[in-house]
N, C-alpha and C positions, 0 to 999 in steps of 0.2 A: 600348348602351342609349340609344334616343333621349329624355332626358329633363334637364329642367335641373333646378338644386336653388335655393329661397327658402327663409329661415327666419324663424320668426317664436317670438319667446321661451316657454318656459312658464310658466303663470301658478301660484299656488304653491294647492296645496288638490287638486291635480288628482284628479280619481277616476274610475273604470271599469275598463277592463278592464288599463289600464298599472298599475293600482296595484297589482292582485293577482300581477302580471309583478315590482312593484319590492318586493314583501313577499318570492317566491320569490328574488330576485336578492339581496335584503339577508341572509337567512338563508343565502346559498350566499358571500358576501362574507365571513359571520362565519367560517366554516370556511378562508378562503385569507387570515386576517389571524395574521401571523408574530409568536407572543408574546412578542416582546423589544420590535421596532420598534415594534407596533402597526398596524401600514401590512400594504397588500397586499404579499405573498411578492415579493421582489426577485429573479429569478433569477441567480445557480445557485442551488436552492433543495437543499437536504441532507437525509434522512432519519438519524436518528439510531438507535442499537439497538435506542433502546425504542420505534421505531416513530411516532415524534413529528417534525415539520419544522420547521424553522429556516432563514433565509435563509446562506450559508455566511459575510454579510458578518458579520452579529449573530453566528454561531456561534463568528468569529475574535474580535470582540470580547470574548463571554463569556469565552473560552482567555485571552487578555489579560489580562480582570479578576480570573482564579482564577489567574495565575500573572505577575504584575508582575516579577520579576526576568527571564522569558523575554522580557519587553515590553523592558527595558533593558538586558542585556546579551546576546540572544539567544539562543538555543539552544547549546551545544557541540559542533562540528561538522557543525550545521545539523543534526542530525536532533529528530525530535519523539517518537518512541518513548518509551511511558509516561506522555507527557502525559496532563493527566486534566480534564476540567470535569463541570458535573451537567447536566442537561436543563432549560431553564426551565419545564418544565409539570409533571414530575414529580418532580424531583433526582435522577433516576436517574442513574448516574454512567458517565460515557462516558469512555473511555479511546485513543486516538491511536494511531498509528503513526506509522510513518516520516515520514509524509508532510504529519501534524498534521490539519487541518481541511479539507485539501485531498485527503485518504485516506477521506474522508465519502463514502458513493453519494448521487448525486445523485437526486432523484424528480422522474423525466421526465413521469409522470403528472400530479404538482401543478399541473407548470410547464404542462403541456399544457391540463389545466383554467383555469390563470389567461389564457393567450393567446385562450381560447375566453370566459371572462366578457369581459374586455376588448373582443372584439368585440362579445360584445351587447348590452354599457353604452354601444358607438356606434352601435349600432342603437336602443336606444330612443325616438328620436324617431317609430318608428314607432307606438308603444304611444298616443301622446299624442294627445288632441282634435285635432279640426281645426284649430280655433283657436288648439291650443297647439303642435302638430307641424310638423315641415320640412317643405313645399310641394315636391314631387316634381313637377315640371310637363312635359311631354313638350315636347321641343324641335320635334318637327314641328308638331304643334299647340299652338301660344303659351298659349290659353288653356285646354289640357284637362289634368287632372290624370292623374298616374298613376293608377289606380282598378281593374285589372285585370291580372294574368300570365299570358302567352303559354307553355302549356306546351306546346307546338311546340317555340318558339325558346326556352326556358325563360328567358325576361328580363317582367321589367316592363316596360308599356305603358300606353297610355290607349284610351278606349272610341272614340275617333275613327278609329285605326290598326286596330281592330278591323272596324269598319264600311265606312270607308274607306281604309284605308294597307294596309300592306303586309302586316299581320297578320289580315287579311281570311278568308283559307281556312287559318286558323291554329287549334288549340282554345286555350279560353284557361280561367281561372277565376276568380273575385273574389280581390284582392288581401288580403284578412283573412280568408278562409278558407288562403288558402295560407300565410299565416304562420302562422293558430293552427297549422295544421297541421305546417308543420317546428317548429315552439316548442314543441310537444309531443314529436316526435322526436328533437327537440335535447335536450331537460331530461329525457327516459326514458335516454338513450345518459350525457349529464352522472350518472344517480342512479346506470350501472349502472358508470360506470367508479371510481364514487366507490367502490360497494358493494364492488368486486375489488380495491382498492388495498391492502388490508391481506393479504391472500393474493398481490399477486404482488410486493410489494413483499419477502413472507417468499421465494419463491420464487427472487426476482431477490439477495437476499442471502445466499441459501446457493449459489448456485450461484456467487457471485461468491468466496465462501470458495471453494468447490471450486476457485474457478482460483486462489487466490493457491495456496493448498495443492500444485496444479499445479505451478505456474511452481517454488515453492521445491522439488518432486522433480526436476523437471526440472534444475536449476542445481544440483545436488547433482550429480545424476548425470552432467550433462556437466564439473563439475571433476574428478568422480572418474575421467572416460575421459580427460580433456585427462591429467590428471596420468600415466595408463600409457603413454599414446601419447607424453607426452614423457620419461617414460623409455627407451622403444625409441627415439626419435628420440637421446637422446644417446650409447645408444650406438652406434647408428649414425657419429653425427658421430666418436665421437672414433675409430670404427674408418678413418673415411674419412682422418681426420687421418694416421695413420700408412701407408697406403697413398700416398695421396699424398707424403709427407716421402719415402718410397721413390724415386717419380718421380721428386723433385723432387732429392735428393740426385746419383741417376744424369744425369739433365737438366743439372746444375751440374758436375760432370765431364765429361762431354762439350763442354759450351760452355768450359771454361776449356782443354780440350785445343786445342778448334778455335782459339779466339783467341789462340793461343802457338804457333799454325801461320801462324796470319794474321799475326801482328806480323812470324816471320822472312820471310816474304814480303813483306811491305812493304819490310823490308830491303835484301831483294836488290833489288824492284825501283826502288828510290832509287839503289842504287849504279850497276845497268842504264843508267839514264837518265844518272849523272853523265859516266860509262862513253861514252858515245854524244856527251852533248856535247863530253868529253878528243876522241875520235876524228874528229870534224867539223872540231875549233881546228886538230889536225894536217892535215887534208886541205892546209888552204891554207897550210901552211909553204913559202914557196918555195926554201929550201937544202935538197937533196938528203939531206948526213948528219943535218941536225937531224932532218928528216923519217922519216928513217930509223932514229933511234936514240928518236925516239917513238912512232913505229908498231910497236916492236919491245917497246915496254915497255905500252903497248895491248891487243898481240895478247897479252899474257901476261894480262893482267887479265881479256880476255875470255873465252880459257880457263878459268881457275879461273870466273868467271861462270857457266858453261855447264856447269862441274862442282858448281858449287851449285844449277841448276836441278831435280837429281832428288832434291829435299827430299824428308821424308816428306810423305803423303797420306793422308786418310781413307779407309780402308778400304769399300766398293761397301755403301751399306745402314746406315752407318754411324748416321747424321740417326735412322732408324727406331725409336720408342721401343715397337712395337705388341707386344712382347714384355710390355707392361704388360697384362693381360687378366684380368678376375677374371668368374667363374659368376654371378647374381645372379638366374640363374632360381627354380631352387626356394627361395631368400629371398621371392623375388617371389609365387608362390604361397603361400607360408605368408602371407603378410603380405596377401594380396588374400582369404584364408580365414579372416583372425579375424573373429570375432565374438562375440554374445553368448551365455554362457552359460543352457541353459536351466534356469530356474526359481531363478537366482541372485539377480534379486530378488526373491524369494516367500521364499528364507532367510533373506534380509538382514532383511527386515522382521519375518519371526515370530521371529530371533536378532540384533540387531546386533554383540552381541559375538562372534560365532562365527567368525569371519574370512573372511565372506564375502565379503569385499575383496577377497581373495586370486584369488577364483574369478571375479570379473566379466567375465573379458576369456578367451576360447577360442583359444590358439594354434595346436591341429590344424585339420586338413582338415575342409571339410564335406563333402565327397563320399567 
């Protein structure tokens, strides 16, 4: 938008056509002022049961004022369930959740209505006298006002850019027809969202019960499946425990065989080695009988050596534990075929005491 901005103040008494703009504006202010604070709605803004709004800051306040010992010693173990305040418009009595004040639906609505006044409380400088309104001046042309929108380019302009600039083969329209004109569209769209808010606001909280109502079948029935599933899981485990104690006991005999094979062969081959040194010391004897009455006592040792060499041995395949083997197929398919029983919940609900517990879970084949 080529255009610059001067202001020049408003002077007080003002009248025309901003005033009947700031009667519609003040009567749509009274409707978005929060009966606690007084003040426009602060967002988060809260709807309450009986259909009435409060800022959620005012609404923790009011919880505060109607229950002072929550205020000083908090809540017992942080939850807020049962809490209870009244409504400041009606006393109707509003009652809390888990969650307290923060378990309130908020109204998107409100908040979207207060975002949309707020803009047009900083647009009313357009509403106001010349004299008394912000001076829109186009930046190309210094001294031409904006006085004209380009709905081509959909921007304000001034009549010089029309004639001359760049907006020249553009259509354009007076600049206070096109505002009466969205002010009007704007403030029919404002009555009609205002008119819907009590219908979808019911709308938006029944359906919001519908989910909590959800969420608590849902978590019902998935502790109810966690819980069967970890019964097959333990016996599972404890059956695994004693298959494996099986291994395990055979696996611990066998190694304690092996390493009391292993130790006598370390034996022998200690003695081997000292064996080989005795027999080297003798090489270099140089007297014939010494030599010979230790080479004689040698040859004997290595003898019996050589008869201790055909120790026992592990048997070919010995190491192989693969005789451990267990089926787990048709486990496996029963267990890839549970499922739900039909119509288990439909008797849970029209019997809960009938022991339809029992029935939840389908351990035959589906095919």
């Amino acid at each position: 938008m080529n255009f610059a901005l001067s202001y020049k103040p408003p002077s007080a008494g003002s009248s025309g056509p901003g005033a009947g703009r700031g009667a519609t504006m003040e009567n749509l202010e009274k409707q978005l002022i929060c009966p606690v604070c007084l003040e426009l709605f602060s967002k988060p803004v809260v709807i309450l049961p009986c259909q009435h709004n409060v800022c959620r800051k005012c609404a923790s306040d009011i919880f505060q004022a109607a229950n002072p010992l929550w205020q000083s010693r908090g809540p017992p173990s942080g939850t807020f369930s049962g809490s209870r305040f009244r409504c400041p418009s009606c006393r109707h009595e509003v009652v809390l959740d888990r969650h307290g004040v923060f378990g309130l639906p908020r109204n998107l609505l409100v908040e979207n209505i207060i975002d949309l006044y707020r803009q047009q409380e900083s647009t009313r400088l357009v509403d106001m006298k010349p004299e008394q309104q912000r001076q829109l001046m186009c930046e190309d042309h210094d001294e031409e006002k904006i006085n004209i929108y380009c709905l081509s380019c959909q921007t304000p302009t001034c009549s010089m850019c029309k004639v001359f600039g760049k907006h020249k083969d553009c259509e354009v329209a007076p600049l206070s027809s096109v505002y009466a004109r969205q002010k009007v569209e704007l403030s029919d769209g404002i009555a009609m969202l205002v008119a819907s808010n009590d219908h979808i606001q019911a709308v938006i909280s029944q359906m919001e019960q519908i989910c909590r109502t959800t969420e608590e079948n849902g978590q019902r029935q998935r502790e109810q499946l966690a819980s069967r599933f970890d019964g097959l899981v333990a016996i599972l485990e404890e059956r695994k425990q004693e298959l494996v104690g099986l291994i395990t006991k055979q696996q611990d005999d066998k190694l304690k065989h092996l390493r009391s094979l292993i130790r006598r062969r370390n034996d022998d081959l200690e003695a081997a080695v000292t064996l080989v040194e005795s027999a080297i010391q003798s090489m270099e004897e140089p007297q014939m009988p010494l030599f010979i009455q230790s080479a004689n006592v040698i040859l004997e040792k290595m003898a019996a050596a050589a008869r201790a060499s055909n120790v026992e041995r592990p048997e070919l395949g010995y190491e192989s534990m693969s005789h451990f083997v267990i089926d787990t197929d048709a486990a496996a398919v029963m267990l890839m075929n549970i499922d739900f029983c039909s119509g288990a919940g439909d008797d849970e609900e029209d019997d809960p005491d009938d022991g339809g517990d029992e029935s939840e879970l389908d351990f035959g084949s589906r095919y």
